[in-house]
C-alpha positions as CSV (number, residue, x, y, z in Angstrom):
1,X,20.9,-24.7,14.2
2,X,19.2,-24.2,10.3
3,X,18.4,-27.0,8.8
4,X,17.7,-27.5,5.0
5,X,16.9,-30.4,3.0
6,X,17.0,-31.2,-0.8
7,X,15.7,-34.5,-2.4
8,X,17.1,-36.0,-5.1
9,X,16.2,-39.4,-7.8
10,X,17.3,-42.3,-9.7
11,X,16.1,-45.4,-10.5
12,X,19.3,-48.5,-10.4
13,X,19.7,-52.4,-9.7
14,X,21.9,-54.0,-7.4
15,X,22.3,-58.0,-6.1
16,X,23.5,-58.7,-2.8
17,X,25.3,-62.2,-3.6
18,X,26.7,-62.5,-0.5
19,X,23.2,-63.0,1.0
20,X,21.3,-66.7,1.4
21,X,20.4,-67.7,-2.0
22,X,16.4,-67.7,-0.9
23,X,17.0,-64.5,0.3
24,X,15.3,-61.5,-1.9
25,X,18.2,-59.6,-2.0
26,X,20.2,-61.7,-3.4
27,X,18.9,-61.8,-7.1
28,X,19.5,-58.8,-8.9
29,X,16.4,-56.6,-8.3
30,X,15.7,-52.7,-8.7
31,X,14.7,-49.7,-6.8
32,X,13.7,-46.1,-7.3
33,X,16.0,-44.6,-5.2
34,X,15.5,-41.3,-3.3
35,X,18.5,-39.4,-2.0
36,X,17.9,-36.7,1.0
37,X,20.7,-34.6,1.7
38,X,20.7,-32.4,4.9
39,X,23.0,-29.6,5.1
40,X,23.2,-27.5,8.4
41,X,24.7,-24.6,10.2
42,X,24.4,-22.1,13.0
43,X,24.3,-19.0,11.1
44,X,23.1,-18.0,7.7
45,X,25.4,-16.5,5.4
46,X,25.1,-12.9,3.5
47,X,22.2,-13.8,1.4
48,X,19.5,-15.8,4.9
49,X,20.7,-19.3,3.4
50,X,23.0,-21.9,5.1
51,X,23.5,-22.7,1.6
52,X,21.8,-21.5,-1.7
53,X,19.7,-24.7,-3.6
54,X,21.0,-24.0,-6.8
55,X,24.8,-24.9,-5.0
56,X,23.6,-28.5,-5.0
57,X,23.2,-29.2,-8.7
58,X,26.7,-30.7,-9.1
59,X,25.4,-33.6,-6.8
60,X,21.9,-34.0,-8.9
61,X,24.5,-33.6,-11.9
62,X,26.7,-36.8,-10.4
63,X,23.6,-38.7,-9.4
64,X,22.1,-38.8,-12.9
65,X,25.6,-39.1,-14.6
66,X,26.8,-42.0,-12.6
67,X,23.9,-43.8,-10.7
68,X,20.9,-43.2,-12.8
69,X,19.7,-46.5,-14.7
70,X,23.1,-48.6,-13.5
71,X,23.4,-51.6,-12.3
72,X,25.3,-50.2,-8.9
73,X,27.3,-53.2,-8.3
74,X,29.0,-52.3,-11.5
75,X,29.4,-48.6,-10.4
76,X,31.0,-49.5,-7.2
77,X,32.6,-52.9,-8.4
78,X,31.0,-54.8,-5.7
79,X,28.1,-56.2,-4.0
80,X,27.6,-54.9,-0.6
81,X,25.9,-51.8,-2.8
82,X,23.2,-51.3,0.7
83,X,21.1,-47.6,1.1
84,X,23.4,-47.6,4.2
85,X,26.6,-48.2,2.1
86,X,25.1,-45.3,-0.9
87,X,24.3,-42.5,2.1
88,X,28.0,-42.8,3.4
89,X,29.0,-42.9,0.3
90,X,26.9,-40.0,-0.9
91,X,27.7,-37.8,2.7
92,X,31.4,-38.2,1.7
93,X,31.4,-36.8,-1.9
94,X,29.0,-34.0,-0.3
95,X,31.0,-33.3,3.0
96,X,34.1,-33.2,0.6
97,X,32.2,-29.7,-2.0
98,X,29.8,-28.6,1.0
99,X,30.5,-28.1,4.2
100,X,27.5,-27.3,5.9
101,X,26.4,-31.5,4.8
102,X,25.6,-33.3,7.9
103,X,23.4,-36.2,7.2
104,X,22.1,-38.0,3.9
105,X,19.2,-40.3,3.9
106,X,18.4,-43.6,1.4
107,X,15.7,-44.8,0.3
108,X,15.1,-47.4,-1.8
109,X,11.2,-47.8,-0.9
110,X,9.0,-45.3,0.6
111,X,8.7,-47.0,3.8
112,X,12.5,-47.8,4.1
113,X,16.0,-45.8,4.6
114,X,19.6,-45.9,5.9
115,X,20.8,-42.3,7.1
116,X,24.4,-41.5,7.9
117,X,25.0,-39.0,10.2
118,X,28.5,-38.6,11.6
């Protein structure tokens, strides 16, 4: 199985409300986001890629367009905005133009992420 990778950026808030009042999460807050998305398959295609990079700039396109400096609750209409909830949401709207997408990875600090991987 090939493997690649492309990482993507933005910077966003979010609140978790529905969280204890002392907890950290609950006041609105902000992160510098980084979005990994994983796209695999068993055999290249004509050109030695299992996808070419440049195929993936409609999702850097949506990132900065819709996520980028946005309070996320806002985007999404509520609060359970979680890395676990944006790399499920970010594997659908890829598995829907690519194919080949099988896992995306959140991080919202370098030492944290949610991946979902069907």
């Amino acid at each position: 199985m090939y493997r690649i990778t492309k990482e993507f950026h933005f910077s966003a808030s979010h609140q978790l409300s529905h969280l204890p009042d002392d907890h950290q999460c609950a006041r609105m807050h902000g992160h510098n986001y980084i979005v990994v998305v994983e796209l695999s398959a068993a055999e290249l295609d004509e050109n030695g890629f299992v996808r070419d990079y440049h195929e993936l700039q409609p999702l850097k396109r949506y990132i900065d367009e819709t996520f980028d400096h946005r309070h996320l609750n806002e985007v999404f209409g509520h609060d359970r905005v979680t890395s676990e909830y944006l790399a499920r949401h970010f594997y659908d709207w890829c598995k829907e133009r690519l194919p080949e997408a099988s896992a995306v990875r959140v991080s919202e600090t370098p030492k944290t992420w949610a991946e979902y991987r069907p």
